[in-house]
C-alpha positions as CSV (number, residue, x, y, z in Angstrom):
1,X,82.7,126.6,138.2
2,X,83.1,122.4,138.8
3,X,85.4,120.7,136.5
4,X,82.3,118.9,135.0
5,X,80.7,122.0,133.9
6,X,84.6,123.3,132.6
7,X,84.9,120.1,130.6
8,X,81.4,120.1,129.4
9,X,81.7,123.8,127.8
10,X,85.4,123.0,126.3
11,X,83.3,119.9,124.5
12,X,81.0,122.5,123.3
13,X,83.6,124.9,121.9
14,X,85.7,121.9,120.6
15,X,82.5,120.7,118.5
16,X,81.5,124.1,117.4
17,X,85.1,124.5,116.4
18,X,84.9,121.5,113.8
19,X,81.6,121.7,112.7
20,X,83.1,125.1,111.1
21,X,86.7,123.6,110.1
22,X,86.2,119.9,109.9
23,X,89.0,117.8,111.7
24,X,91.8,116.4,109.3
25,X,94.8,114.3,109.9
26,X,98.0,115.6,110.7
27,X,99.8,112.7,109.2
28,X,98.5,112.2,106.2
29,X,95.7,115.2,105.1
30,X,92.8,112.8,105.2
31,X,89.7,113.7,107.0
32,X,90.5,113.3,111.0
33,X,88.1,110.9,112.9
34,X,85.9,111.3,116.3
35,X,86.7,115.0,116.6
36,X,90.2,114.6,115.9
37,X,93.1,115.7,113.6
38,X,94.3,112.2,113.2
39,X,92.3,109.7,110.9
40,X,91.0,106.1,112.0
41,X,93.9,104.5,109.9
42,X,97.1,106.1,111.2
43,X,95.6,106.1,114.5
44,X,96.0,102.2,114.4
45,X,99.2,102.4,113.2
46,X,100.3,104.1,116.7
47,X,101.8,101.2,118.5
48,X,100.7,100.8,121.9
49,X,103.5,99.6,125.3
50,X,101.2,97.0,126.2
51,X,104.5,94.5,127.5
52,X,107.0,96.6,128.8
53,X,109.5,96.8,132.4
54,X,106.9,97.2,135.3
55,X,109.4,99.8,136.9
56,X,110.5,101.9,133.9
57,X,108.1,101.0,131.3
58,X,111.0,99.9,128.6
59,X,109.3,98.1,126.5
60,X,109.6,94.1,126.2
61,X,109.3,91.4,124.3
62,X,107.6,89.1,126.8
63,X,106.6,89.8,130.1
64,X,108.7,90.3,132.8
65,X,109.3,91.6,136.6
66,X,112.0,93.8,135.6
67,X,113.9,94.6,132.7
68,X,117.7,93.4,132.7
69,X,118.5,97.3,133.2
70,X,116.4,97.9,136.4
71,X,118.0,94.3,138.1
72,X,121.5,96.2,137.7
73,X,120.3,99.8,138.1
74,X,117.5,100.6,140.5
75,X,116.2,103.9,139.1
76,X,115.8,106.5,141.4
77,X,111.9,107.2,140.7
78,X,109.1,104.5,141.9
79,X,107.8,103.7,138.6
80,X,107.6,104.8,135.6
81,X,104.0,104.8,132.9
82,X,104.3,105.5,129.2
83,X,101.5,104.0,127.3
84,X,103.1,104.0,123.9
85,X,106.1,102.8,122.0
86,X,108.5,105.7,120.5
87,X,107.7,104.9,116.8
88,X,106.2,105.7,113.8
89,X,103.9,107.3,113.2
90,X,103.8,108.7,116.7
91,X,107.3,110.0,116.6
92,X,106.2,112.5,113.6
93,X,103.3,114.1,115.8
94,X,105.7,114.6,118.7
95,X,108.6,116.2,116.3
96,X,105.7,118.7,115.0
97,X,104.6,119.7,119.0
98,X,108.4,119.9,119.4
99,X,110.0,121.5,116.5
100,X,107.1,122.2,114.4
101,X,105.6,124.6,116.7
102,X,102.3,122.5,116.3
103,X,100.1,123.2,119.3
104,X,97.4,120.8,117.0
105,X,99.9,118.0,117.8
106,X,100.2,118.5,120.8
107,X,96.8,118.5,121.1
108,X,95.9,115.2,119.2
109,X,98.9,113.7,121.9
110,X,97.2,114.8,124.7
111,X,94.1,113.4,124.0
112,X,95.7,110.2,123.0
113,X,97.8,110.0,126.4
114,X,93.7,110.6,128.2
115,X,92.1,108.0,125.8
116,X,94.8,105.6,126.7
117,X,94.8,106.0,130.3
118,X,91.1,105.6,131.2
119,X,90.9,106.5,134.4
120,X,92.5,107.5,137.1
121,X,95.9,105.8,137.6
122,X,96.5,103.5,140.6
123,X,98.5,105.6,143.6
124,X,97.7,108.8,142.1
125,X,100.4,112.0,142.9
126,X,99.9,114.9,144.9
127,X,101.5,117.0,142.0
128,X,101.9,117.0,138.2
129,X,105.6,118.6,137.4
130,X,106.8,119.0,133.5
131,X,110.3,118.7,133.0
132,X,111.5,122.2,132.5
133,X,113.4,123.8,129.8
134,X,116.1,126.1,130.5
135,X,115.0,130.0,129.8
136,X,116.8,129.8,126.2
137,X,115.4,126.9,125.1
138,X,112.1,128.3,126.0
139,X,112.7,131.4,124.4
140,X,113.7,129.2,121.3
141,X,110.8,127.0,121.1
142,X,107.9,129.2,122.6
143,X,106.3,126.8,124.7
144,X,107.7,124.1,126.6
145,X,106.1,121.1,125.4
146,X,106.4,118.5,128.5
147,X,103.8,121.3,130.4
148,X,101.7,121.8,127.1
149,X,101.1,117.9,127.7
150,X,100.7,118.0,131.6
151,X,97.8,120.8,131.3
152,X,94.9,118.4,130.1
153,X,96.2,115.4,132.3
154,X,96.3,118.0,135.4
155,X,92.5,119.1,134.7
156,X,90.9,115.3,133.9
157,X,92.6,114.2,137.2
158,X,92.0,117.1,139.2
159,X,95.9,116.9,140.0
160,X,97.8,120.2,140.7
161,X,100.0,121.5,137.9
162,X,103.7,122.6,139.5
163,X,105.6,124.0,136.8
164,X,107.0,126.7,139.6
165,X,109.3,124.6,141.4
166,X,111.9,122.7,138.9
167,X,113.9,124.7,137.2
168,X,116.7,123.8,134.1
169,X,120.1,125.9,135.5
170,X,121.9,125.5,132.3
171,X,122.2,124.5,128.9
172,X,123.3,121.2,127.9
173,X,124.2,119.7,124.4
174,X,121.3,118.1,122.2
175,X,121.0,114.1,123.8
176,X,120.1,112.5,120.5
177,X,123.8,111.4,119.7
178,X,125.1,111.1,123.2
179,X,124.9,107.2,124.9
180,X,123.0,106.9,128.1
181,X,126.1,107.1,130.6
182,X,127.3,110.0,128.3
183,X,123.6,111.5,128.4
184,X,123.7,110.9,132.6
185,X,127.2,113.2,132.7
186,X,125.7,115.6,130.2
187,X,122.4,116.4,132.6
188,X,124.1,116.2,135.9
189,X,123.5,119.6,137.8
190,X,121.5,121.0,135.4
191,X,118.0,121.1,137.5
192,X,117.1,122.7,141.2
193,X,114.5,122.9,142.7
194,X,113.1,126.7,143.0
195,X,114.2,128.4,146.4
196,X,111.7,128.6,148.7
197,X,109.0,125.7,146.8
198,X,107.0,123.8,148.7
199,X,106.1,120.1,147.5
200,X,104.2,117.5,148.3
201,X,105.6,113.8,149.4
202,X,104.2,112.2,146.3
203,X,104.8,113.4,142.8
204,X,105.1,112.6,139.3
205,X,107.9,114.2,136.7
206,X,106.3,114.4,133.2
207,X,107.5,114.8,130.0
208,X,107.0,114.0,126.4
209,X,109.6,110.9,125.5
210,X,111.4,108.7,128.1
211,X,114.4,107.3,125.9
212,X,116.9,106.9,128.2
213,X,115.4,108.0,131.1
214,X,118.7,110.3,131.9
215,X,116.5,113.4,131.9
216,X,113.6,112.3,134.4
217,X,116.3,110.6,136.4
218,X,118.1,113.6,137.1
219,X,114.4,115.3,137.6
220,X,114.1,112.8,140.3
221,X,117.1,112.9,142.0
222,X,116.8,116.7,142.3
223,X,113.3,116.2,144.3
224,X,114.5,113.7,146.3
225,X,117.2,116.0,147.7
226,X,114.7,118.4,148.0
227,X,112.8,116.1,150.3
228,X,109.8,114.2,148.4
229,X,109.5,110.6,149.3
230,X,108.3,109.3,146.3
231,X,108.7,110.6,142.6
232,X,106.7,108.8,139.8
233,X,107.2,109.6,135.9
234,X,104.6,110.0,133.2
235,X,105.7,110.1,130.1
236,X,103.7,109.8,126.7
237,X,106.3,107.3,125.3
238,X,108.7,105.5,125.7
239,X,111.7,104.6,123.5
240,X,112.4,100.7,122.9
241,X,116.5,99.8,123.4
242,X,118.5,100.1,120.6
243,X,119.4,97.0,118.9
244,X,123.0,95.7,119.4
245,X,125.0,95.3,116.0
């Protein structure tokens, strides 16, 4: 079966499925729009990373070849592509997918992340690899919500999904209070690379939220080691720097 015929019959099922249970938004209950659990209204709200760092997609307020964090701190990945800011009301759909247990989140997200990127991204990978959870978290959570997200961009780009090769070794403390040196020391050690994987030169490390970029910088260091020559990130967002007070 071709991916054209695949995607034409999951368009089928999709209508079929909301022509009996009409679409409505996840944000605020009105009726969802174009086939979607999101309406047209808070769908404008989402606030697109239209001027952001070239390198690690932080966003900007003007345009600029790098951001003052990359001119001090080369990260270790190529580049980085997040098409959206980490706000509101975005930031409520991805607490659902992550907390929520809302695979209808994670849906609506996907098919944003698709709608946003058009087409095929310049210098596409040779592999698609979520950033892992470690077996407890997983247990927790049921679903690991960086691979629920890679699934649909692996099948519109006809781009293999690895989610057998990096692996979380051990548990670390929640991120969201930690600063990012303190976030860096918190995640160092905590992936490998599956014995005996075999990768590709070129990949790209996906996950959900790029705040830092402490997770998906340890992600990339780990491949490196493990010999790819180039490691790209995709993530759906990406969080702006905290104001200084």
């Amino acid at each position: 079966m071709t991916v054209d015929l695949k995607r034409r019959i999951a368009n089928g099922w999709r209508r079929l499925q909301f022509a009996l249970l009409p679409p409505h938004c996840l944000l605020c209950g009105q009726a969802g729009s174009d086939e979607r659990d999101l309406c047209a209204a808070c769908a404008v709200d989402l606030v697109r990373n239209r001027v952001c760092c070239p390198r690690c997609a932080l966003p900007l307020q003007t345009p600029a070849p790098l951001c003052g964090e990359c001119l001090h701190h080369t990260p270790s990945f190529a580049t980085a592509m997040a098409p959206f800011v980490y706000a509101r009301p975005l930031d409520q759909l991805v607490m659902r997918l992550k907390f929520g247990r809302s695979l209808a989140a994670g849906r609506v997200l996907s098919e944003l992340w698709l709608d946003a990127l058009g087409s095929m991204p310049p210098m596409p990978p040779q592999a698609l690899i979520p950033v892992p959870l470690h077996a407890d978290r997983l247990r927790e959570r049921g679903y690991n919500q960086a691979l629920e997200l890679a699934r649909p961009l692996a099948r519109r780009f006809a781009i293999p999904l690895r989610d057998d090769v990096l692996a979380r070794t051990r548990t670390t403390p929640a991120q969201s209070n930690l600063d990012a040196i303190e976030r860096r020391k918190n995640l160092r050690g905590a992936f490998s690379v599956v014995e005996g994987a075999t990768l590709p030169a070129h990949v790209a490390v996906v996950d959900d939220v790029m705040t830092t970029g402490a997770t998906l910088h340890e992600c990339t260091r780990t491949l490196l080691r493990a010999g790819v020559a180039r490691v790209d990130v995709w993530a759906l967002a990406r969080a702006p720097k905290p104001r200084q007070h």
